[in-house]
C-alpha positions as CSV (number, residue, x, y, z in Angstrom):
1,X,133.3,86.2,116.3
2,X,134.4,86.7,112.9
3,X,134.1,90.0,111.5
4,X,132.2,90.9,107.9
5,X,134.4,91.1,104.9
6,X,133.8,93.0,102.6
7,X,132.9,91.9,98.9
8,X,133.8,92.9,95.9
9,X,132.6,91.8,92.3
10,X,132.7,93.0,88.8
11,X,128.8,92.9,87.5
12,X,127.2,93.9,84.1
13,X,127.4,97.4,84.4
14,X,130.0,98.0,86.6
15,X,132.5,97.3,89.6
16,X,130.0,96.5,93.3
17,X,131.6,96.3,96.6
18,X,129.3,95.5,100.0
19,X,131.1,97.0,102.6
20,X,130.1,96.0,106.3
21,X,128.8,99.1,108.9
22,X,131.0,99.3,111.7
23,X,129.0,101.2,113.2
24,X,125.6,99.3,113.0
25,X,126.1,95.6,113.3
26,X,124.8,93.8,110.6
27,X,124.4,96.6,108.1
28,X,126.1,97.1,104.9
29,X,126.4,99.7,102.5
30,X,126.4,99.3,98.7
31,X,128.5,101.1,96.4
32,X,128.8,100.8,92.4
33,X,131.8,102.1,91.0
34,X,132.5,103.5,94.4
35,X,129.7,105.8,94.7
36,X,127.0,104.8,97.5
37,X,124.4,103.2,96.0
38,X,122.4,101.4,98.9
39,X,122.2,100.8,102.6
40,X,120.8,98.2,104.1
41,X,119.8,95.9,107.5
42,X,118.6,93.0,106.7
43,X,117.1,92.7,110.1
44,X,115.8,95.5,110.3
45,X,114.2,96.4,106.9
46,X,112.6,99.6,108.1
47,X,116.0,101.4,108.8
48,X,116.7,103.9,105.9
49,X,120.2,105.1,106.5
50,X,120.0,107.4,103.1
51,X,117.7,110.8,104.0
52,X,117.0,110.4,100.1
53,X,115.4,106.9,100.8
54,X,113.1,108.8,103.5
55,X,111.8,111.1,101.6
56,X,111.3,108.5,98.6
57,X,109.4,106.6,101.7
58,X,107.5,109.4,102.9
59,X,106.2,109.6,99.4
60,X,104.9,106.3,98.9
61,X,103.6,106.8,102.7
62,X,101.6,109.8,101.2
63,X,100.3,107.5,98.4
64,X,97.5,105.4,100.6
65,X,96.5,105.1,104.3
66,X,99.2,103.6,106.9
67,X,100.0,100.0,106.4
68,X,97.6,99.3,103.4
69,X,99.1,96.7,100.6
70,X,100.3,98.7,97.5
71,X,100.9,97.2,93.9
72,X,104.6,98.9,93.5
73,X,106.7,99.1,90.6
74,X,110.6,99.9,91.3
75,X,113.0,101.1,88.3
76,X,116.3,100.3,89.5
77,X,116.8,98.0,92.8
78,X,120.6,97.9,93.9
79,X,120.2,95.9,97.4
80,X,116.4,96.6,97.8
81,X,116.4,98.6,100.1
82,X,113.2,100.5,100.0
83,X,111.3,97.4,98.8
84,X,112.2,95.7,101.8
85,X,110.7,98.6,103.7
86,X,107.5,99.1,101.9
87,X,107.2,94.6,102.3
88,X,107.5,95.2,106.3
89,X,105.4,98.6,106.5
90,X,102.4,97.4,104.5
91,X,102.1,93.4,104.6
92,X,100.5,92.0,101.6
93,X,101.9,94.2,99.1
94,X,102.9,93.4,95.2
95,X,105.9,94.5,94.4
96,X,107.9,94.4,90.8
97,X,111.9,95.7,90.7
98,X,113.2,96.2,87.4
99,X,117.3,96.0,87.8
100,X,119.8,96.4,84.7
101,X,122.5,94.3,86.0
102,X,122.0,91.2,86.2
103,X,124.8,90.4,88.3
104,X,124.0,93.0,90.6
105,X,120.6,91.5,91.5
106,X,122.3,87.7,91.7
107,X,124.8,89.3,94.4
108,X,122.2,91.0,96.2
109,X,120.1,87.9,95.9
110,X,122.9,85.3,97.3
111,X,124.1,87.8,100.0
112,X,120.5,88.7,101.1
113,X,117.9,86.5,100.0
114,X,114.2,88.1,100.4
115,X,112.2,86.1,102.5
116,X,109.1,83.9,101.4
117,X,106.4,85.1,100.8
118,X,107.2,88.6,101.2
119,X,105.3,89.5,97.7
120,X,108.8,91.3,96.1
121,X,109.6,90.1,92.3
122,X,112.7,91.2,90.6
123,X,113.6,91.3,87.1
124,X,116.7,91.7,85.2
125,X,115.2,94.2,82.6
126,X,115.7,97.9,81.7
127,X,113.6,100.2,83.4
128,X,112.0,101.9,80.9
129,X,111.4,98.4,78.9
130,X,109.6,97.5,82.6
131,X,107.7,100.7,82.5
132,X,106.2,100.6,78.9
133,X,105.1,96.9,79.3
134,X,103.9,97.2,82.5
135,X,99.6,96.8,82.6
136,X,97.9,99.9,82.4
137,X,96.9,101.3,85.8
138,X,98.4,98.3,87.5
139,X,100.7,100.3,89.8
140,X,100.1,102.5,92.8
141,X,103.1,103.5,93.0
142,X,106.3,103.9,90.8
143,X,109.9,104.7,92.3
144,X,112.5,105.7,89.9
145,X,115.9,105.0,91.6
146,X,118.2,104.5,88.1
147,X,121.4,105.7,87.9
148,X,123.9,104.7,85.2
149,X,127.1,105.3,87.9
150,X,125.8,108.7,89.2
151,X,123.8,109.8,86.6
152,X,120.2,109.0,85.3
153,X,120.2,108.0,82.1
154,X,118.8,109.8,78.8
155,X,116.5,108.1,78.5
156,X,115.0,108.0,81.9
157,X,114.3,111.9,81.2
158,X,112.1,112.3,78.5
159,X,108.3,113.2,78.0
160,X,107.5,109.7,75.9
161,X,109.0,108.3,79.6
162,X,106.6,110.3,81.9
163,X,103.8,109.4,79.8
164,X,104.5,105.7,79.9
165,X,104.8,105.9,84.1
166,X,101.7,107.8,84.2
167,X,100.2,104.8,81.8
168,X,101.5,102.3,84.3
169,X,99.7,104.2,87.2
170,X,95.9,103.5,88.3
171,X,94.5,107.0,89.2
172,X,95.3,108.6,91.7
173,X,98.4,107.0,91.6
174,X,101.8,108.1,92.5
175,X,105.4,109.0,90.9
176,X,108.4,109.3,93.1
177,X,111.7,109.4,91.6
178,X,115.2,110.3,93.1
179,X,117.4,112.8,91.2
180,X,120.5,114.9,91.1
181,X,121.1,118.5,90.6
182,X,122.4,121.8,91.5
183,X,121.3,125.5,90.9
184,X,120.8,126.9,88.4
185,X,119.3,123.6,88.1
186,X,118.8,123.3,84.2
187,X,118.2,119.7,84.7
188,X,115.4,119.6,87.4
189,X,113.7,122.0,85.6
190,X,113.3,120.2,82.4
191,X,111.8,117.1,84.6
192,X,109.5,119.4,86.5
193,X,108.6,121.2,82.4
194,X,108.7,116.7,81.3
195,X,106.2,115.4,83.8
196,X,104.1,118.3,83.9
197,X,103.0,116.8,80.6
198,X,101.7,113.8,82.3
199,X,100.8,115.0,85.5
200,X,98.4,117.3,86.8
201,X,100.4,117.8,90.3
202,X,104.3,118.0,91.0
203,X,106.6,118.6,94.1
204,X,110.4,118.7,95.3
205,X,111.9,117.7,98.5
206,X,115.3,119.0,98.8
207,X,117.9,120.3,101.3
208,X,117.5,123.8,101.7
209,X,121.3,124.0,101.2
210,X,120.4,122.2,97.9
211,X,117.8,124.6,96.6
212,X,119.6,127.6,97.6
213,X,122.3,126.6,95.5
214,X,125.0,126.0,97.7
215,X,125.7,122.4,97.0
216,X,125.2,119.3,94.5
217,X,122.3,117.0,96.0
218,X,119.7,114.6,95.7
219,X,116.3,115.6,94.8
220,X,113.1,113.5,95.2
221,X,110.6,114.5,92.7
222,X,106.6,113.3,93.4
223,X,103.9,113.4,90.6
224,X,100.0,112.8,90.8
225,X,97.5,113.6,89.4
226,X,96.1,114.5,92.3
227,X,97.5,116.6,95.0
228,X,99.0,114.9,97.6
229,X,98.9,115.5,101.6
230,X,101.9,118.2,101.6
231,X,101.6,118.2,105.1
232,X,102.7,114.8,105.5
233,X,105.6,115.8,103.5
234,X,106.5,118.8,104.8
235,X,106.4,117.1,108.4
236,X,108.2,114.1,107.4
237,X,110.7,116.2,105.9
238,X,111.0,118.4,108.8
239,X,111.7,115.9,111.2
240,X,114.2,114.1,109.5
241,X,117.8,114.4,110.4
242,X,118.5,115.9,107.4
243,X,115.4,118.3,107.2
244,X,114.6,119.4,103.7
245,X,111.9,121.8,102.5
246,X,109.0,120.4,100.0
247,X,107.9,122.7,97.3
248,X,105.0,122.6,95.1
249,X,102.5,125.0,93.0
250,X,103.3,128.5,92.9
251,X,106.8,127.7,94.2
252,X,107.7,125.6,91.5
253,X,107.5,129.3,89.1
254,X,111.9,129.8,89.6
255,X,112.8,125.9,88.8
256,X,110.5,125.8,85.6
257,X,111.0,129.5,84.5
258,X,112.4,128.7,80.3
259,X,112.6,125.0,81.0
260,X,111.3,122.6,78.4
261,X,110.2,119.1,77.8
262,X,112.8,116.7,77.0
263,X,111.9,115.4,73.8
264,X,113.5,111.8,73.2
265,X,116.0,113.4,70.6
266,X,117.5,115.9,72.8
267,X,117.6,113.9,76.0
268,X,121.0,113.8,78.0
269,X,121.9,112.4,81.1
270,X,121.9,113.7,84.5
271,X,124.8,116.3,85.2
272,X,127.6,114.8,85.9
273,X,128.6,115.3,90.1
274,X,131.0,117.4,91.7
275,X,133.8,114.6,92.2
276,X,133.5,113.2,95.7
277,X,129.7,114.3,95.7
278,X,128.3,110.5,95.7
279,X,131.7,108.4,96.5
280,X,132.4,106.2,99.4
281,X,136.2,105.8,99.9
């Protein structure tokens, strides 16, 4: 038998290469301008190889009982990863993906073609164009998964943002997004200051080696206005082979202490990682 090759292929925002999992047959990892970018078994959708995909899954787990339908809206899609997962968890969902590059989704789409009827649409838009003409309250869910290389972009950050997700949100509805920081954490303090405009309830799900400072790291951020079942979380996070710690309420006090709202005109991207932080290879 033949083994995978990997691909390579300049898209519309940058350089993609699928590289095959030696390790776990089938599998392939994703990775845009070398940094990892998605994982992904196409026969087996519920695999999340990425601990920050878990905890952006134990999220949307938290948003509604165990395998009800959601209506989900995705900013960013890379190979789809998570809405794979949410289509084989909870039959019946609706699911939009807002992707960027265009070429991107095409690859993705010729490599590993969604089956029929599995109720996942994808568009080649921007993700806050996708947000801010998405139907009021039409969403259960929204997952922010956008990074421009390894940053989020500006204007992914900013307070007119949150209040257009929390307009694309029914209520009760939920906000996960994935983000990148390390202490003293300027810029996960000015999304926990942004979306407190918009939200009522907030959280963090982190490494503790990530919250104490040690290291650059991923960050899942939720937002409701509601409180969610923090004991989901905290077990889910726990449990995982990566266990992280979930913050929320009074414990939020040190991240937000002097941060701000980021108003459109002084947004900025996402720090910039440590160099080898994100990269495969």
């Amino acid at each position: 038998m033949n083994e995978p090759v990997p691909v390579t292929r300049v898209t519309d925002l940058g350089t993609a290469r699928l590289l095959p999992d030696l390790d776990r047959a089938g599998a392939w990892l994703l990775t845009v301008d070398g940094a990892a970018q998605s994982y992904l078994d196409p026969a087996d959708p519920t695999h999340l190889e990425f601990e920050y995909t878990r905890r952006l899954a134990a999220v949307v787990d938290a948003a509604a009982p165990s395998g009800e339908p959601l209506r989900v809206l995705h900013l960013g899609g890379g190979a789809l990863t998570l809405p794979r997962r949410i289509a084989a968890v909870r039959p019946g969902s609706r699911q939009r993906v807002a992707e960027a590059d265009g070429l991107l989704a095409g690859l993705i789409a010729e490599r590993f073609p969604l089956p029929d009827g599995c109720g996942i649409d994808v568009e080649v838009t921007d993700a806050r164009a996708a947000v801010s003409a998405a139907p009021p309250g039409g969403a259960d869910v929204v997952v922010g998964d956008v990074f421009g290389g390894s940053r989020v972009p500006a204007h992914l950050t900013t307070t007119g943002y949150a209040a257009a997700v929390a307009r694309a949100l029914r209520p009760g509805g939920v906000y996960a997004a994935n983000l990148a920081d390390a202490a003293p954490f300027a810029f996960l303090g000015s999304q926990l200051a942004t979306f407190a405009r918009a939200f009522d309830w907030l959280c963090v799900i982190a490494e503790p080696a990530v919250l104490r400072g040690r290291r650059f790291g991923n960050v899942v951020l939720a937002a409701s206005d509601a409180p969610l079942d923090v004991a989901h979380l905290a077990r889910r996070a726990a449990a995982d082979a990566f266990p992280a710690r979930v913050l929320h309420g009074d414990a939020l006090a040190p991240l937000l202490a002097g941060a701000r709202p980021v108003t459109e005109d002084a947004a900025v991207p996402s720090p910039r990682p440590p160099s080898g932080a994100f990269s495969v290879g």
